[in-house]
C-alpha positions as CSV (number, residue, x, y, z in Angstrom):
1,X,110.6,103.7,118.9
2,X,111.2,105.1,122.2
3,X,112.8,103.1,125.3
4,X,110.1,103.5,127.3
5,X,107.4,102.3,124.0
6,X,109.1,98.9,124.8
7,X,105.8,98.5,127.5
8,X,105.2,98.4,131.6
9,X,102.8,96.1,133.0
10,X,100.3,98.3,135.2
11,X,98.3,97.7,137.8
12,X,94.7,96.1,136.4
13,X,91.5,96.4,138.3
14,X,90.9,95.6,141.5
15,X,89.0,92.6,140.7
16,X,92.3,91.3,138.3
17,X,92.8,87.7,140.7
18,X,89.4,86.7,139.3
19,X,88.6,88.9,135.9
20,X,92.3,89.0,134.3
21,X,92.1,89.0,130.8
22,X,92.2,85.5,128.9
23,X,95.2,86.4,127.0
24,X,97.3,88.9,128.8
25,X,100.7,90.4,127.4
26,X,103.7,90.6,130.4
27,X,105.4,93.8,129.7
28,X,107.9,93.6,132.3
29,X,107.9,95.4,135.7
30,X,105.6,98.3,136.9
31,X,108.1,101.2,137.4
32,X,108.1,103.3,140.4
33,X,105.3,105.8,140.3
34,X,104.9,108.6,143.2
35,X,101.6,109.1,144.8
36,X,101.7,112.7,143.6
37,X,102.4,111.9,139.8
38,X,99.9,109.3,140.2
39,X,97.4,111.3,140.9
40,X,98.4,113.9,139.0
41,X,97.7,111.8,136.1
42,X,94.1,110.6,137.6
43,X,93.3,114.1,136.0
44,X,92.4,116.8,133.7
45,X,91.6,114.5,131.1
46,X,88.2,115.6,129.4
47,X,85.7,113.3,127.9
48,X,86.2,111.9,124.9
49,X,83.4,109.7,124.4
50,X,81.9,109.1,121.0
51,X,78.0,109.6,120.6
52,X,75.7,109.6,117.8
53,X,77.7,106.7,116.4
54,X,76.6,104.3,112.8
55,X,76.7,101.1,112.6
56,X,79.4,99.5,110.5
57,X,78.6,99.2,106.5
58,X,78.6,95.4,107.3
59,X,76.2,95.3,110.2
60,X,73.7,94.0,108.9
61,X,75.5,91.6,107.1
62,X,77.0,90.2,109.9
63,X,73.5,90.1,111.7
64,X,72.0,87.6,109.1
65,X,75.7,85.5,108.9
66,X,75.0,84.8,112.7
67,X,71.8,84.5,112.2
68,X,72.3,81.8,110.1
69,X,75.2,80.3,112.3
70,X,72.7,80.2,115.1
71,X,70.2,78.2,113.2
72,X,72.8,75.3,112.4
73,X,74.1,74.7,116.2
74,X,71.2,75.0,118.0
75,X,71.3,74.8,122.1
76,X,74.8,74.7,121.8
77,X,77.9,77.6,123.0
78,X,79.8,79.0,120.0
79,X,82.6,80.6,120.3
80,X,84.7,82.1,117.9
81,X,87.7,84.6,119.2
82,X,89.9,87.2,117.1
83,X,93.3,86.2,118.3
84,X,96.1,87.6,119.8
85,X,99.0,89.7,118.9
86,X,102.0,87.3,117.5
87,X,105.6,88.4,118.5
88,X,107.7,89.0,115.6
89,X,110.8,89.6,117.9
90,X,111.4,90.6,121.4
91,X,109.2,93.0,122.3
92,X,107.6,93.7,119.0
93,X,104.3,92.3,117.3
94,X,103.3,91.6,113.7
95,X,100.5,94.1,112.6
96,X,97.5,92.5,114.2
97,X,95.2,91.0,111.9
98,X,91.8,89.3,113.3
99,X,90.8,85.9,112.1
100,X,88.9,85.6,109.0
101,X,85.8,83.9,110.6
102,X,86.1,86.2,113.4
103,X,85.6,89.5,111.4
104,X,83.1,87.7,109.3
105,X,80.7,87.1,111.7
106,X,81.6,90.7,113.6
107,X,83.3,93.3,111.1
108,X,85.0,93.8,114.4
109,X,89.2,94.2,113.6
110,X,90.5,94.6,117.2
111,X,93.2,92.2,119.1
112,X,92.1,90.1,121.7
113,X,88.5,90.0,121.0
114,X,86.0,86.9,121.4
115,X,82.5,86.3,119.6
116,X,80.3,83.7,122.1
117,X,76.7,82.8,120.7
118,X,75.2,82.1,123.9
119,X,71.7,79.6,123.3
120,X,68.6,80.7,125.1
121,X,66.1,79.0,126.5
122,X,63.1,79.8,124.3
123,X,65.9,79.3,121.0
124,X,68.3,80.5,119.1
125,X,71.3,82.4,120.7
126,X,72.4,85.6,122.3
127,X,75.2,87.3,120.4
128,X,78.1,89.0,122.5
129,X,81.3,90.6,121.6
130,X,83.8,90.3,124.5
131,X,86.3,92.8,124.0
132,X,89.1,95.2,125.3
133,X,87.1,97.9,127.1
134,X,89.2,101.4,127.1
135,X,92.2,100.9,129.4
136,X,91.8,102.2,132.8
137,X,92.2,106.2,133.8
138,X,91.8,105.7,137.6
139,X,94.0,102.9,138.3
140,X,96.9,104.4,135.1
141,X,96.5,101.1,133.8
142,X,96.3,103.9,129.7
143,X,99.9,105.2,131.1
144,X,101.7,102.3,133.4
145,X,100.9,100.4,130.6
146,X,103.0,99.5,128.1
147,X,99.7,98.5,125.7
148,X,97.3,101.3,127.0
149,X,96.3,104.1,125.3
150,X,99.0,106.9,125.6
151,X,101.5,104.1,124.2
152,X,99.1,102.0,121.9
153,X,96.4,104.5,121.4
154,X,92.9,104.8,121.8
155,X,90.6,102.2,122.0
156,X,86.6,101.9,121.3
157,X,84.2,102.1,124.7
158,X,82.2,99.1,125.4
159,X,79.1,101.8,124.8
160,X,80.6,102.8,121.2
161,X,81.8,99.6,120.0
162,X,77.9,98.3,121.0
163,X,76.6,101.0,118.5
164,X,79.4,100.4,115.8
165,X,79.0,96.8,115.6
166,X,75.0,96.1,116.7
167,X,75.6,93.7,119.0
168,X,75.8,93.5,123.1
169,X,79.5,93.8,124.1
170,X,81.1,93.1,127.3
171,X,84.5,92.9,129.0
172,X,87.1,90.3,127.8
173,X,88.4,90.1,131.0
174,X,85.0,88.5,132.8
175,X,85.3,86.4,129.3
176,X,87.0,83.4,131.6
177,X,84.6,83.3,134.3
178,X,81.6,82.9,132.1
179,X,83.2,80.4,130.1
180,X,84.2,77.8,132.5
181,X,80.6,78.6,134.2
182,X,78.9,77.3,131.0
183,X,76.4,74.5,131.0
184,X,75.7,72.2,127.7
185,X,77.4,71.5,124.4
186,X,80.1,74.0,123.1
187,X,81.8,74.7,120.2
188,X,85.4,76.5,119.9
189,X,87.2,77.8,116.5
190,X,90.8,76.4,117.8
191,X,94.0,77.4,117.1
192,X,93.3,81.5,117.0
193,X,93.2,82.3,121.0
194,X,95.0,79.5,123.4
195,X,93.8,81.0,126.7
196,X,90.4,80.6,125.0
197,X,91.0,77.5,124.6
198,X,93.2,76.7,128.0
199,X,89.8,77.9,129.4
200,X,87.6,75.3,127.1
201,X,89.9,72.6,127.5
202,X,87.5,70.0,129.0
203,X,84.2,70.8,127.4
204,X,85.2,70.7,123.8
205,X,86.3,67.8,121.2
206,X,88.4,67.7,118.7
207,X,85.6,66.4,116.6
208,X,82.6,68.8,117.1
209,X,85.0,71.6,116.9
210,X,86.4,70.8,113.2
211,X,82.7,70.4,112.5
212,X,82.2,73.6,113.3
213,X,85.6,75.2,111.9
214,X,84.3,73.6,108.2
215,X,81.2,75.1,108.9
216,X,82.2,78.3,109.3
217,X,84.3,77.7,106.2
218,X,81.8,76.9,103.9
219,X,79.3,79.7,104.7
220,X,81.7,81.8,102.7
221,X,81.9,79.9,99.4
222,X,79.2,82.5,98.6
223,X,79.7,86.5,98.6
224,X,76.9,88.9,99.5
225,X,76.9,91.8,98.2
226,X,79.2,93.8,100.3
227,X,81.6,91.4,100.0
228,X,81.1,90.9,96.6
229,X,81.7,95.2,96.6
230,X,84.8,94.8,98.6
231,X,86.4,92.6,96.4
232,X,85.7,95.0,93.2
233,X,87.2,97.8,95.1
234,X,90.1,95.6,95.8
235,X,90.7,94.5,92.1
236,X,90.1,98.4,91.3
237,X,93.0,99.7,93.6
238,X,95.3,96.4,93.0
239,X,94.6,97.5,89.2
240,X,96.2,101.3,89.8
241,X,98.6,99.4,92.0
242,X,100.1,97.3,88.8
243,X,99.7,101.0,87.1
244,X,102.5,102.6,89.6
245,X,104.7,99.5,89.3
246,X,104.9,100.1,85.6
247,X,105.5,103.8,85.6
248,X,108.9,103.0,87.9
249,X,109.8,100.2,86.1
250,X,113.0,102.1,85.4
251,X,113.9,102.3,88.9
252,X,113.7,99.0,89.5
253,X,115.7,98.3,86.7
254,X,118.2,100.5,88.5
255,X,117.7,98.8,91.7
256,X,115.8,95.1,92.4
257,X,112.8,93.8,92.4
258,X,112.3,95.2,96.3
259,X,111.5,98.4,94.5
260,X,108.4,97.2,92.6
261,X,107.5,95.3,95.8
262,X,108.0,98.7,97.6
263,X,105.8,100.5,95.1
264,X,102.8,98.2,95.5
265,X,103.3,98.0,98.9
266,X,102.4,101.9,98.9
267,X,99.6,101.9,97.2
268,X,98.3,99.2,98.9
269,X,98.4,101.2,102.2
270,X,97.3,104.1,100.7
271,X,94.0,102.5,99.4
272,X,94.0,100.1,101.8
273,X,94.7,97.8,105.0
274,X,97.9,96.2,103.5
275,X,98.6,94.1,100.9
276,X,96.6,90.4,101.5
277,X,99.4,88.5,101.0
278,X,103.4,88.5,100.1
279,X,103.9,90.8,97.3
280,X,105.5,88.4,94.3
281,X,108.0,90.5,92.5
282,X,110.0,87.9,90.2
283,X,112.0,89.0,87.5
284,X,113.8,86.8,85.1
285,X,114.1,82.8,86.3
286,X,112.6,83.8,89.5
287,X,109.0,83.6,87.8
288,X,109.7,79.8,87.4
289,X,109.7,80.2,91.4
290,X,105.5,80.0,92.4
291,X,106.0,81.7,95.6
292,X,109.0,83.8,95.2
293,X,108.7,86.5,97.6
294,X,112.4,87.6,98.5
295,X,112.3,90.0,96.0
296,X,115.9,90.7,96.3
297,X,117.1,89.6,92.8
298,X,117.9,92.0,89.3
299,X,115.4,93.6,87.3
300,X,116.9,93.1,83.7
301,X,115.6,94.9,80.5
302,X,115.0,92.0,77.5
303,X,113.4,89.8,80.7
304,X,109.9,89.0,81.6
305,X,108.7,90.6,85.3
306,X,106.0,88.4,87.2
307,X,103.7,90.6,89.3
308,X,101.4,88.8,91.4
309,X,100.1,91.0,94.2
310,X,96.6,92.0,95.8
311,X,95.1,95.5,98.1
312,X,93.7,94.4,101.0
313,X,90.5,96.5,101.6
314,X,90.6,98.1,104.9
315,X,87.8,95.4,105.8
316,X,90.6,92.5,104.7
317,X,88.9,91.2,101.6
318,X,91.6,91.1,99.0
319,X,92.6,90.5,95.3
320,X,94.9,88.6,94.1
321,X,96.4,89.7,90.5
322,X,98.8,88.2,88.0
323,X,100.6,90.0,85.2
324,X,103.6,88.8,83.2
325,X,105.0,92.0,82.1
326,X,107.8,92.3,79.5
327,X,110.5,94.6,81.5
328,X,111.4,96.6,78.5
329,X,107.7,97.1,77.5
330,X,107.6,94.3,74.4
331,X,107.8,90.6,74.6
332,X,110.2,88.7,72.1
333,X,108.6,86.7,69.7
334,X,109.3,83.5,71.8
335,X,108.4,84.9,75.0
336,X,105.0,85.8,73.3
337,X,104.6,82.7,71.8
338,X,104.4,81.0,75.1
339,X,102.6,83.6,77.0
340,X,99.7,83.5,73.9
341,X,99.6,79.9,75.1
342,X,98.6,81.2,78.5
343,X,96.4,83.7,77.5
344,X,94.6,80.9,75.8
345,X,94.4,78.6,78.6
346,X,93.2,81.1,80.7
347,X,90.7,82.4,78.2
348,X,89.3,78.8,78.4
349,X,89.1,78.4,81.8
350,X,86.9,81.7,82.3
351,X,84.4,80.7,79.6
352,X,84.2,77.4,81.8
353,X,83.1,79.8,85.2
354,X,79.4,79.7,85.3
355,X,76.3,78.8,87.6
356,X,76.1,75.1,87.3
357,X,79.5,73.7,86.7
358,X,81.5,71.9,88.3
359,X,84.4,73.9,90.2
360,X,87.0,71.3,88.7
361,X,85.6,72.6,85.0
362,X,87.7,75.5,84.7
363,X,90.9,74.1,85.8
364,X,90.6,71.2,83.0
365,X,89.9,73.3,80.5
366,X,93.0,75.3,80.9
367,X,95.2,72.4,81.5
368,X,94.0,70.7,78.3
369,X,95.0,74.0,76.4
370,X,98.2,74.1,77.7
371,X,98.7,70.4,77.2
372,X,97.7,70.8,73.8
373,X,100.4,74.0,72.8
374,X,102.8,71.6,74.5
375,X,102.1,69.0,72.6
376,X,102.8,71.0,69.6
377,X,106.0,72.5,70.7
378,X,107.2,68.8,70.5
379,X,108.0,68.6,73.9
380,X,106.4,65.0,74.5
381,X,107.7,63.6,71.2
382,X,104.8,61.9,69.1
383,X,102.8,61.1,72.2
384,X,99.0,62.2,71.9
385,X,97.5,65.2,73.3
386,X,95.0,62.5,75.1
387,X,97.8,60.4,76.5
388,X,99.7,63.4,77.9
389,X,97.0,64.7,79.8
390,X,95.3,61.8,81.2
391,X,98.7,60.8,82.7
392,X,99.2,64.4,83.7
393,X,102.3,65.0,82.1
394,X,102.0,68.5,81.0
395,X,102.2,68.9,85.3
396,X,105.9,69.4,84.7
397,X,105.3,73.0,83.5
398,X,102.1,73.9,84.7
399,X,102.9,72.9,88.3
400,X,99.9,73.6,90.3
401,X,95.7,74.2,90.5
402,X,94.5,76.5,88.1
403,X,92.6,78.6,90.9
404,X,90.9,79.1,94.0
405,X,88.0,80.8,95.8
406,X,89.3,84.6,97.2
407,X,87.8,86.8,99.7
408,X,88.7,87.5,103.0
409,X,91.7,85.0,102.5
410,X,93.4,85.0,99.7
411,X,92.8,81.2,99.5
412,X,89.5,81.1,100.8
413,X,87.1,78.6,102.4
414,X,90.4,76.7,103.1
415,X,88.3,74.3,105.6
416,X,85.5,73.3,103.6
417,X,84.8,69.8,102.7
418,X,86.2,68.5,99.2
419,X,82.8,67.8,98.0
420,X,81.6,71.0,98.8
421,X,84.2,73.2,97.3
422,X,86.8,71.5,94.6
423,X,84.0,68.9,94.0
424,X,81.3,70.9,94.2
425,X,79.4,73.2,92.0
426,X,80.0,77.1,91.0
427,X,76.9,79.2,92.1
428,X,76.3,82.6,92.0
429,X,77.7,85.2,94.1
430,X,81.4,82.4,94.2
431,X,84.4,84.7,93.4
432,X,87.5,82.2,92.6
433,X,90.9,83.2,90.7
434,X,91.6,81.4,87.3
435,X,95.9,81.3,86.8
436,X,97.3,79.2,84.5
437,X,100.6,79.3,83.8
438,X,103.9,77.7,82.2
439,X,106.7,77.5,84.4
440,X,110.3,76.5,82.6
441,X,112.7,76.0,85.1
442,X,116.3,77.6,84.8
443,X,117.7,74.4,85.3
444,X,115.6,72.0,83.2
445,X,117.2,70.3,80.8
446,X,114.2,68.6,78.9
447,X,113.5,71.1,77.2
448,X,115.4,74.0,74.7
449,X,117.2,76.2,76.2
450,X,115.4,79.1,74.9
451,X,112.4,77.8,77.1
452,X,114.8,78.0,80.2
453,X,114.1,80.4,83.0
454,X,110.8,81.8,81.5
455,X,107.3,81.6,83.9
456,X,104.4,83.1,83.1
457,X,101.7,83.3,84.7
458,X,97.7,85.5,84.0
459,X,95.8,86.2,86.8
460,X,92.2,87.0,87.0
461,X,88.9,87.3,89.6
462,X,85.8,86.3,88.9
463,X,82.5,86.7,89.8
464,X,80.3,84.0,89.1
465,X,77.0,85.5,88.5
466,X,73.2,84.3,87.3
467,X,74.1,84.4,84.3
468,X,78.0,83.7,83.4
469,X,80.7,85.4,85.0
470,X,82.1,89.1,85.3
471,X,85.6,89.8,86.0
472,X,86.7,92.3,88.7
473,X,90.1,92.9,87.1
474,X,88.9,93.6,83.6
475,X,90.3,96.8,83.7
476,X,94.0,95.3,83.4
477,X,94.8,94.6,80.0
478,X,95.2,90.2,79.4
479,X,96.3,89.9,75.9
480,X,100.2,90.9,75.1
481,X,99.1,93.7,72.5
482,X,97.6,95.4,74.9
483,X,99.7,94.7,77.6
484,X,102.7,96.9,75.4
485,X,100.3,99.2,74.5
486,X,99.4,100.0,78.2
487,X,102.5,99.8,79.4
488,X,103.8,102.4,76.1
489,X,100.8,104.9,77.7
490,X,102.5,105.0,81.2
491,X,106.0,105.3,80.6
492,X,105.3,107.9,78.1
């Protein structure tokens, strides 16, 4: 990165005193410009805007989501914003990444950016994007800059980003004005944009508002069908994504468990945005770990690898994947002894996913499997199968939930009520992960050491559909056969 990449704030419009934008970066000082290189750079620039433009594939998707969101809070200002860049250190940002209710309702994915559902008089609401207009030839706001366009690079007009996205767009920087002028009942999704908020401060409660963030949660328990697309094209790449990690299984063995984190990583970005969450890469006792994501330890041959990683679709819907892969391509006897006990569990938690039953379904019936193999490994003594599962025992080793709805978060619908989502009912067009696993800690002493430091853990998505289920990650081999028979095929 050069010096000068580091930013500049530069002059804004003439108007900046009363339209500034809600949340503006400081870049420092302007440097010292000369009238002649100042207008100098006023010209010569030809015209680059885009005509004939398509709407986004989700345009009309979004239309009936707000649609829809319209119809539940009527008379009333919603307002939903994108958020802001976050500083990872200095003068650098994280990779912006819009909020997930954000790009739901707008499929738009740029930083700074605010939905407002603005009622009308004769019902329903007027839909407007407020967004970062392209920055400013005249006054060298795209140069001066540190954040316009010959640093940052281009941005969508008002005009294209109107066309691309089917919906009225207008500058964030009059954004402030027009919210503090609002009359009536409004409605803020907090914690995304604090100036937004700053600006909303006393017309909004804590109590509407979290009404309304569960709201917006809970339209998304069900997929349409582009999502429902996006999320098979996910499992599809994250699929050829597991493929790469096996073929350079060697050189992980040669190096750490950074490398098969690296490898993903690249086809993630290849196919995709990113990956949707922290790559886990854990090798050895670090698949006892649930969230292990240093990925810094030794990739040893003999030892079980625990891959749990997702693409993240250029429009951010992701997978989320679990394989336990045996390092040297075939799992010992004991180690496939215990991962046959997962395969079973999991096996009985997907015939459990179906129109009709009830979310928790799934989860107890892969718990009760697994309590049962416990049970007849002799870890509980003589107690029951019944006992040790109505008191929860078999928790120990299984640790956590046996799934969870997926889309544009990897743990999705994370606001909605409890009797809507883990005490609710599956229906179709719900895509949730089913992941049990047996987690024997390095250190645990109550049971045989030859269970010590082994995790496993099998991943799936699925699709609940009219009539059953489908999983979007059938094409990565489940049971341990033909996990060594895949993974003989591309190492050969």
């Amino acid at each position: 990165m050069s010096e000068q990449s580091s930013g500049v704030q530069g002059p804004r419009d003439s108007e900046e005193l009363e339209d500034r934008p809600i949340a503006q970066r400081k870049n420092g000082l302007t440097p010292a410009v000369s009238d002649e290189l100042g207008e100098n750079m006023r010209q010569g620039w030809a015209d680059t805007e885009r005509h004939g433009l398509a709407p986004i594939p989700q345009a009309a998707h979004t239309a009936r989501r707000r649609a829809a969101l319209s119809a539940r809070f009527p008379g009333e200002l919603l307002v939903v914003p994108a958020g802001n860049p976050i500083v990872r250190a200095n003068d650098t940002h994280y990779p912006f990444r819009p909020s997930s209710d954000y790009l739901y309702l707008t499929g738009d994915q740029t930083e700074d950016g605010v939905l407002v559902l603005e009622p009308e008089e004769d019902g329903g609401h007027r839909a407007v994007a407020y967004l970062r207009p392209r920055s400013d030839r005249d006054n060298g706001e795209f140069w001066l800059d540190g954040h316009g366009e010959l640093w940052d690079g281009r941005r969508n007009s008002l005009t294209e980003n109107e066309r691309l996205l089917g919906l009225p767009c207008r500058d964030v920087r009059t954004l402030e004005g027009r919210l503090r002028a609002a009359t009536g009942p409004v409605r803020l999704l907090r914690e995304v944009d604090a100036g937004v908020e700053a600006a909303l401060r006393d017309r909004v409660t804590p109590e509407r508002d979290e009404e309304f963030r569960v709201h917006l949660s809970e339209m998304r328990l069900v997929k349409d069908d582009f999502e429902i697309a996006e999320l098979r094209f996910a499992c599809e790449a994250t699929v050829r994504g597991f493929e790469d990690v096996v073929r350079t299984l060697d050189r992980a063995v040669e190096t750490s468990e950074r490398y098969i984190e690296g490898t993903f990583f690249l086809r993630a970005r290849l196919e995709g945005n990113a990956v949707g969450y922290g790559t886990i890469c854990a090798a050895g006792p670090h698949a006892t770990i649930m969230h292990w994501v240093r990925n810094d330890g030794d990739v040893r041959p003999g030892e079980l690898l625990l891959l749990d990683a997702g693409v993240e679709t250029n429009r951010f819907y992701t997978a989320d994947l679990t394989r336990t892969l045996p390092i040297d391509g075939r799992f010992t006897p004991f180690q496939r002894k215990i991962y046959d006990a997962v395969y079973a569990a999991q096996e009985a938690g997907i015939a459990a996913v179906k129109p009709g039953a009830a979310y928790r379904d799934f989860h107890h019936a892969a718990q009760r499997v697994l309590a049962e193999h416990l049970v007849s490994w002799g870890l509980f003594g003589d107690r029951p199968v019944d006992e040790v599962f109505d008191l929860g025992l078999h928790r120990r080793w299984t640790l956590t939930g046996t799934g969870h709805m997926l889309g544009l978060d990897v743990h999705d619908c994370a606001a909605a009520r409890t009797e809507t989502y883990v005490d609710g009912t599956l229906e179709a067009g719900m895509v949730l992960t089913v992941e049990p696993g047996l987690y024997f800690q390095a250190d645990d002493e109550t049971v045989p050491a030859e269970y010590r430091g082994i995790g496993i853990r099998i991943e799936d998505d699925i699709l609940v559909t009219e009539s059953g289920n489908e999983s979007l990650s059938a094409a990565l081999p489940r049971r341990a056969e033909e996990i060594e028979d895949w993974m003989a095929r591309l190492r050969a």
